[in-house]
N, C-alpha and C positions, 0 to 999 in steps of 0.2 A: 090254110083254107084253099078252097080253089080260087084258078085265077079269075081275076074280079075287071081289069081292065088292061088298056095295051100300056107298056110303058113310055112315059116321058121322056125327052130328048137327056134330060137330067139323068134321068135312073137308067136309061140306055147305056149313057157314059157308065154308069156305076158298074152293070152288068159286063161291061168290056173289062174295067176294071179286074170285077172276078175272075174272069177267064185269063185276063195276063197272068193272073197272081197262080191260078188255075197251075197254067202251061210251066212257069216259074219254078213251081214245087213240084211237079214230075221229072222238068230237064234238069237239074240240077243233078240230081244223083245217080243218072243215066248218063250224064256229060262226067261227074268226079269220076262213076265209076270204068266206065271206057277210056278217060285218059290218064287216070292211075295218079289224080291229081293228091297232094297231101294225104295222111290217114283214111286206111278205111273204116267202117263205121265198129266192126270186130276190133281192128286194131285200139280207135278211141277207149273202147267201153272195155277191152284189157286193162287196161293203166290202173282200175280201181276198182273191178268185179268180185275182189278179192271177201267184201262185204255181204253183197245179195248181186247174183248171176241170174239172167234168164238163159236158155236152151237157143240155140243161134236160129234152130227152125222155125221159133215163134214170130220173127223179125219177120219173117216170110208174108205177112199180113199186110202188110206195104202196098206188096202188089194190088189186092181186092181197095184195099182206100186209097191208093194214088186212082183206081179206076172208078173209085167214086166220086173223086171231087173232079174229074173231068167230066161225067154223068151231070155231075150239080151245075159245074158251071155251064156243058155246051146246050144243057136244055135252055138256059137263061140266052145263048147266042141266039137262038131260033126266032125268028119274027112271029110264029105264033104263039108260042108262049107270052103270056097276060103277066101281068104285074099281079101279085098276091099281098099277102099280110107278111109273111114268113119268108119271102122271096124281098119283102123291101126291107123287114129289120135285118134280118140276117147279112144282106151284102156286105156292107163294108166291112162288118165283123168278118167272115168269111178272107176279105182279102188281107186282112193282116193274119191270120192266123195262116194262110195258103203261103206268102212271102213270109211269114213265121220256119214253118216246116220245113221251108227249099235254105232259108238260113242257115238251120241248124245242121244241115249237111256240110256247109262250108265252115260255121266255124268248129264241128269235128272235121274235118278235113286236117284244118290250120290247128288244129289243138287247143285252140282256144276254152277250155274247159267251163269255169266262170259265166264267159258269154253264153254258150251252149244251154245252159241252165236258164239263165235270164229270157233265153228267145224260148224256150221252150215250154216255160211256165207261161210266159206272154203267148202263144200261140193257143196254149192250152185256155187261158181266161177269158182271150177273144171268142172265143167259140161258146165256150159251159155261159159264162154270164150273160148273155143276150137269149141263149137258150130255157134258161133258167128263168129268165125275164117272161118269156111266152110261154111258157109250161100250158097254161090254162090252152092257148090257142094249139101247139102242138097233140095235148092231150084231143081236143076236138077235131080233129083232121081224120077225116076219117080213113080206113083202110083202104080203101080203091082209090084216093083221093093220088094224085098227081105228087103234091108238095109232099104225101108221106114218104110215097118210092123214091122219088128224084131230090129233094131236101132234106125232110128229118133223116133217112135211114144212114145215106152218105156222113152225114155233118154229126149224128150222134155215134156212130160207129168211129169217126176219127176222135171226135169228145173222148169216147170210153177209151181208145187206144192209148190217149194222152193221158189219161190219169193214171195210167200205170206207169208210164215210159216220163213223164216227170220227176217221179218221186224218186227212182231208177236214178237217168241222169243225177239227180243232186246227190242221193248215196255216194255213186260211183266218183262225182266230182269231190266229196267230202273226204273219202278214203282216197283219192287219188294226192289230197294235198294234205295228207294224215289229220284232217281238221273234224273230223267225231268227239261229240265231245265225250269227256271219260265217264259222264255219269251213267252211264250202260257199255257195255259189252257191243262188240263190230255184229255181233249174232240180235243182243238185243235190241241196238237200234232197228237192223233190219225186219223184227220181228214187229217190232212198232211199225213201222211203213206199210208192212202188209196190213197190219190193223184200220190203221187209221185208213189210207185204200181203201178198204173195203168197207168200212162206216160211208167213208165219203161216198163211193160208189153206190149201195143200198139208198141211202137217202135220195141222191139223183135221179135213180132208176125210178122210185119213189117217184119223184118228180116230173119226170118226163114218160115213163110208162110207156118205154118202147124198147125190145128185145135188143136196137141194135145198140144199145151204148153200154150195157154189161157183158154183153157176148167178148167185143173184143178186152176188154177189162180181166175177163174171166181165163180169158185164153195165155194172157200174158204172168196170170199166177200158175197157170199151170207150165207154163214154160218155166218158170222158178223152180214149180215141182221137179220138174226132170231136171234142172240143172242139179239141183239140190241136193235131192235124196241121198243120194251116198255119202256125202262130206257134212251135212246138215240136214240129218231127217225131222227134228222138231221141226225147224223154218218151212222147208221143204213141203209137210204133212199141214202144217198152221197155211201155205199158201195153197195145197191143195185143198181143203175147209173150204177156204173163203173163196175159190173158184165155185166149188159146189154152192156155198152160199149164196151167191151171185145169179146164179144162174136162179135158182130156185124162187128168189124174190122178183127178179126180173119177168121170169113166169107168172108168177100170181099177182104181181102188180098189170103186166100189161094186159092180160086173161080175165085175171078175176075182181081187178077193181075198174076199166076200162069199162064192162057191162054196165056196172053202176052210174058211172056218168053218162052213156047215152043213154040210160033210160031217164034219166032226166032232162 
């Protein structure tokens, strides 16, 4: 909603908070990668790509959502900026999930595989579950609205990124410690991931009814696509689908069910 009042010397503190965790999860991989500190983020996600691969161009989306959650947080720095509804639940979610993402650059740095997974999924639930939580109030925000440009689009555009690059990571750390189990194929595990991805994603989308948390979702099966195609055109074709997919419901949920509820 828009903002409603100034904030508390309390939720001051909190919105600092954000903006450390902010700056946190930008310097991080701008510091590994200019000092050449442990693995880099290709090198990690070698060790176990051998299962399901995305296109190294698709990683390239980093950049637009590292410059969002700086957008998210430094609007929160600003003394005109009001306290909201979505600006007070969202905070502290937001800074674990911001010191989440700057995490997992260090422990692929340090190889830490296991951990990698752990903060990543934790980064990922900080975020979807409090968002998940306020569906009803993000669905109402309206499109001019402040919290939609600077809040929702930032934080669900990282949501979407994360449910692809979750299930990724665990793949890649599953085949990195030959731990798949045998009841499927290294092909048909992977081809379940995309699946279930993209259940989960549709539903969410579903949920939240806003373009920006399947667009990046969408973009990262199609990075699968082009790694894919030639070594695995099933998986490859099965993740280009469900990009199309994605996209498609994203459209008619945030367009054509949106209407529906403001007119009520």
């Amino acid at each position: 909603m828009t903002a409603i009042a100034r904030p508390t010397p309390a939720q001051q503190t909190r919105r600092l908070a954000v903006l450390a965790a902010a700056v946190f999860a930008v310097a991080v991989p701008a510091v590994q990668m200019l000092g050449g500190f442990g693995l880099s983020q290709a090198e990690f996600a070698a060790q176990g790509d051998q299962t399901l691969r995305v296109a190294g161009y698709a990683f390239s989306i980093w950049g637009l959502l590292y410059l969002g959650v700086l957008v998210y947080a430094g609007r929160q720095a600003l003394p005109q900026t009001g306290e909201s509804t979505l600006i007070n639940r969202m905070g502290w979610p937001t800074v674990v999930a911001f010191f989440g993402i700057g995490f997992w650059i260090i422990m692929a740095a340090m190889n830490l595989m296991a951990a990698s997974v752990v903060v990543i999924f934790a980064a990922l639930l900080a975020l979807l579950l409090p968002m998940l939580a306020s569906f009803q109030t993000i669905r109402d925000t309206g499109m001019m609205e402040r919290d939609r440009w600077f809040l929702i689009w930032p934080l669900a555009a990282l949501a979407g990124w994360l449910t692809v690059a979750a299930p990724l990571n665990l793949i890649t750390a599953a085949t990195a410690f030959d731990a798949l189990p045998a009841a499927l194929s290294p092909t048909g595990w992977a081809l379940l991931a995309v699946v279930v991805t993209t259940l989960a994603g549709v539903g969410i989308t579903w949920a939240l009814r806003t373009l920006a948390y399947p667009l990046p979702l969408a973009w990262g099966l199609v990075g699968a696509f082009v790694a894919e195609q030639e070594v695995k055109p099933v998986l490859a074709f099965m993740a280009l689908a469900a990009a199309f997919a994605l996209v498609v419901a994203g459209v008619i949920f945030t367009f054509g069910l949106r209407r529906g509820v403001e007119r009520r």
